[in-house]
C-alpha positions as CSV (number, residue, x, y, z in Angstrom):
1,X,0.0,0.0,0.0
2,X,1.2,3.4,-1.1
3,X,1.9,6.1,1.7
4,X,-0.4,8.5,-0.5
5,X,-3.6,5.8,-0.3
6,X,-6.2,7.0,2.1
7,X,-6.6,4.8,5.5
8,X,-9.4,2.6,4.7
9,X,-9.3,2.3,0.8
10,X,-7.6,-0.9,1.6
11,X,-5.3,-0.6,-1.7
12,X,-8.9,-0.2,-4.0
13,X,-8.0,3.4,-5.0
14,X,-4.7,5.0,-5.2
15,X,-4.1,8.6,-5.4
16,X,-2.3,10.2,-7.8
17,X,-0.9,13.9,-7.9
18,X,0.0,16.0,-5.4
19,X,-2.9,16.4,-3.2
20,X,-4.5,14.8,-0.6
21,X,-8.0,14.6,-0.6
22,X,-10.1,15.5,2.2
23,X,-12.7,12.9,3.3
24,X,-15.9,14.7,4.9
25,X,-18.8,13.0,6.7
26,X,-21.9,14.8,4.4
27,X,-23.7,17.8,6.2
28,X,-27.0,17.0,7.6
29,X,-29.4,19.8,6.6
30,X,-32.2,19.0,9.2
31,X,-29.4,19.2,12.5
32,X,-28.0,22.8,11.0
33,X,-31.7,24.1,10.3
34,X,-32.9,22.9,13.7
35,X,-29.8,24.6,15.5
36,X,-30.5,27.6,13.7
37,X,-34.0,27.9,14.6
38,X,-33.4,26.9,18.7
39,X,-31.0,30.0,18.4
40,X,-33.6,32.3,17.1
41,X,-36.0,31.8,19.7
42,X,-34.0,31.7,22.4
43,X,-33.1,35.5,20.9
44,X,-36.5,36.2,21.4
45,X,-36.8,35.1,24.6
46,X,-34.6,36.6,26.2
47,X,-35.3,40.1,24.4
48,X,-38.8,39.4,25.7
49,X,-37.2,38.5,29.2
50,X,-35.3,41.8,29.0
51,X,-38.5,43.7,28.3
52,X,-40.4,42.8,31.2
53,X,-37.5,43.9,33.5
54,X,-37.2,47.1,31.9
55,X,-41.0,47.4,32.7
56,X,-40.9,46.1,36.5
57,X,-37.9,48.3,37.3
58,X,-39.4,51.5,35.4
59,X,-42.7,50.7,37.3
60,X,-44.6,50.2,34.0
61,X,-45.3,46.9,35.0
62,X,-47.5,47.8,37.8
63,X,-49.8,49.7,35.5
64,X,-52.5,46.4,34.6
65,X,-52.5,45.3,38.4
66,X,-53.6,48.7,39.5
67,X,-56.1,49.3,36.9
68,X,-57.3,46.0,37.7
69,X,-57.7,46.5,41.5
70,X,-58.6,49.7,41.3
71,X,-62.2,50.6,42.7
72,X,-64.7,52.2,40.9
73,X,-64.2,56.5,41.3
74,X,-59.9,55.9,42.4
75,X,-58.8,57.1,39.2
76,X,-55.7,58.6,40.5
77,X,-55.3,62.1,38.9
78,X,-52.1,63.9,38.0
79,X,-52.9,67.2,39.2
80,X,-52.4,68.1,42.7
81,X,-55.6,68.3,44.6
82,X,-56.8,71.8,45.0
83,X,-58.2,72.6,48.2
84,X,-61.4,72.6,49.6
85,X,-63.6,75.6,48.7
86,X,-65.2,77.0,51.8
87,X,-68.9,77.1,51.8
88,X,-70.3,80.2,52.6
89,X,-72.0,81.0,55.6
90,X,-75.9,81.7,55.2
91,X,-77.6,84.4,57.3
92,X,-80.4,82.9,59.8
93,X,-84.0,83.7,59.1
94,X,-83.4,86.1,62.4
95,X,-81.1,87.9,60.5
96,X,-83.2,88.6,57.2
97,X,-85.6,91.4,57.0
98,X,-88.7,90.8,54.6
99,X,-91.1,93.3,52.7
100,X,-94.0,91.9,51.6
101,X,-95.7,93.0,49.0
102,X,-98.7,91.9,47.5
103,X,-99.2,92.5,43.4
104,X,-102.6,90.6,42.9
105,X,-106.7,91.5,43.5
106,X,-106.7,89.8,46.8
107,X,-106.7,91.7,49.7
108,X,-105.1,91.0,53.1
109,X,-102.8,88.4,51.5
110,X,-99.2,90.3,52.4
111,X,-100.6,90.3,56.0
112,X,-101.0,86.6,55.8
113,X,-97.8,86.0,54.8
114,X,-95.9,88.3,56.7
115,X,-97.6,86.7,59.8
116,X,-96.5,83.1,58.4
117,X,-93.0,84.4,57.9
118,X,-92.6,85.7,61.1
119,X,-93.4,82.1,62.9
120,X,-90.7,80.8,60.6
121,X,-88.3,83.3,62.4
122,X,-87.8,86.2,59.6
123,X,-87.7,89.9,61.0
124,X,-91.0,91.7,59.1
125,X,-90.4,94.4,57.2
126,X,-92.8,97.0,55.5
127,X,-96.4,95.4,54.6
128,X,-98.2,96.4,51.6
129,X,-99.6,96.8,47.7
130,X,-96.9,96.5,45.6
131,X,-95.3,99.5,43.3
132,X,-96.4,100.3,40.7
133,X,-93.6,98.5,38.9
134,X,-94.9,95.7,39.8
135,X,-98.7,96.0,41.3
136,X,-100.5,93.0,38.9
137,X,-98.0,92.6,36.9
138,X,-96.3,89.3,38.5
139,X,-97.9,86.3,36.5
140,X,-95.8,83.7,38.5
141,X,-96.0,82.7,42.2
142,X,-93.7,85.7,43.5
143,X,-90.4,87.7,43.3
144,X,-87.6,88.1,45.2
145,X,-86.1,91.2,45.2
146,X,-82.8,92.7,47.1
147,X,-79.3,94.0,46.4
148,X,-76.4,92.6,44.7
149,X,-74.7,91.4,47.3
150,X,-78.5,89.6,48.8
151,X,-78.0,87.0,45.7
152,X,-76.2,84.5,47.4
153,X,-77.2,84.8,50.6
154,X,-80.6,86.3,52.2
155,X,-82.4,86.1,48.5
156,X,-81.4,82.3,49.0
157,X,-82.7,81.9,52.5
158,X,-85.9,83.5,51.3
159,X,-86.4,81.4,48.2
160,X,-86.8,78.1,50.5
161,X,-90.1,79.4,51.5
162,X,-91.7,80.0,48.2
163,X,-91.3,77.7,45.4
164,X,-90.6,79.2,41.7
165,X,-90.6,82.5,43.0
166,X,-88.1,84.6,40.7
167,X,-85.1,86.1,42.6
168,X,-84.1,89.7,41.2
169,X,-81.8,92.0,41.9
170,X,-81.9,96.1,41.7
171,X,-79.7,99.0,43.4
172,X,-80.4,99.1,46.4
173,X,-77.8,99.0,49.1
174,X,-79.5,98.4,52.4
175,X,-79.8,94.8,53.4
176,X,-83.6,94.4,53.7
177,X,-85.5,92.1,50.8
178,X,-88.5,92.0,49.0
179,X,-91.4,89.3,48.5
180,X,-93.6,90.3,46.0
181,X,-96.4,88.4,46.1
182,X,-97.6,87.0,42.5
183,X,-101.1,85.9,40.8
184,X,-99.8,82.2,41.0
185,X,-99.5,82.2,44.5
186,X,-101.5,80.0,46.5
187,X,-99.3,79.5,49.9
188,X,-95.6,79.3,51.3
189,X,-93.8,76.5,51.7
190,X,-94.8,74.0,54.1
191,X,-92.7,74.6,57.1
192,X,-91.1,71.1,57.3
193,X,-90.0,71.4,53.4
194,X,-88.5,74.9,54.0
195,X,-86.9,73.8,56.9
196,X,-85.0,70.5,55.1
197,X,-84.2,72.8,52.0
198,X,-82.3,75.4,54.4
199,X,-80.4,72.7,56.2
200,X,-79.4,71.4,53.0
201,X,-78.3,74.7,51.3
202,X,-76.5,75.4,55.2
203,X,-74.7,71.8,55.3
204,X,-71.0,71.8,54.0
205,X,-70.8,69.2,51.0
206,X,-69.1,65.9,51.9
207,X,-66.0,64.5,50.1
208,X,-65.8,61.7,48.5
209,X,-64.8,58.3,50.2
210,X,-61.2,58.0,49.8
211,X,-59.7,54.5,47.7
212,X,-59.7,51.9,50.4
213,X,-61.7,52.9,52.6
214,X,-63.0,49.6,54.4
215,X,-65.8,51.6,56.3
216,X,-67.2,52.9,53.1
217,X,-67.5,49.5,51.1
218,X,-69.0,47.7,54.2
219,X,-71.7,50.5,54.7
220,X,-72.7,49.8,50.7
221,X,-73.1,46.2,51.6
């Protein structure tokens, strides 16, 4: 056997030339496709992995679990909360003086109703026919009448007692009001009613039950 012959050939083939030629098991296609694939998805693995702590360190990651425990009416906000606005004070009845006025055809109704508000605890002004302004010319149950500043305050103390009565304003700068009495009306307020309406329009508004709150959820139960 020639030093040039392969090991193996067992003196069948003999090489001739210069060069030796290389012997090669063949490639298998399937193993290098398969290997190639393994090392794609383990790429997108761990980019996926790598992802989710970005997220969890960011605090991105929280986001779905707190939308998902959240409560109804937590959204949180991303302005600061503004404080409170304070409610304003509103003047007792005992501090409200009334004119009544009466602009229809039936006589002795402004006494009637100055009397009533008196009980109720209003200080009674002057009692009378309306102005001229005025006298029969008030379709709707009354008006209340009183200066700028009366709007918000004694105008809105007044308007408890008389449903749909109209509250007006005009330049007068003495704190006494006007109920002008109108050809809808039939009677004040029952008491009771008034009373409630004040008590709300006096009572500070409450805030809303904060996120959590144990004592809120069990009192809905």
């Amino acid at each position: 056997m020639s030093m040039l012959t392969p090991p193996g050939m067992g003196g069948k083939y003999r090489v001739t030339g210069s060069k030796y030629p290389r012997m090669r098991r063949p490639r298998n296609r399937r193993r290098i496709v398969l290997a190639a694939a393994t090392a794609v998805a383990a790429l997108g693995l761990a980019g996926w992995g790598t992802t989710q702590l970005i997220d969890v360190f960011s605090g991105d990651g929280g986001k779905s679990t707190t939308a998902t425990n959240r409560e109804p009416g937590c959204e949180p906000s991303s302005a600061s909360p503004s404080p409170a606005t304070p409610v304003k004070a509103l003047p007792r009845p005992s501090q409200i003086t009334v004119n009544v006025y009466n602009a229809t055809t039936r006589s002795g109704l402004a006494k009637s109703t100055a009397d009533e508000l008196e009980k109720r605890g209003f200080v009674i002004g002057k009692v009378g026919n309306a102005p001229e302004t005025y006298d029969k010319k008030v379709p709707g149950s009354g008006i209340l009448l009183g200066a700028p500043t009366a709007s918000d305050s004694s105008l809105t103390v007044l308007g408890t007692q008389l449903k749909g009565a109209t509250p007006k304003t005009d330049t007068r700068k003495s704190k006494d009001v006007d109920l002008i009495i109108g050809t809808a009306f039939k009677a004040l307020n029952v008491q009771k009613e008034a009373d409630q309406a004040l008590a709300i329009l006096s009572a500070p508004a409450k805030p809303s039950p904060a996120c959590g709150d144990t004592r809120h959820r069990t009192a809905q139960r």
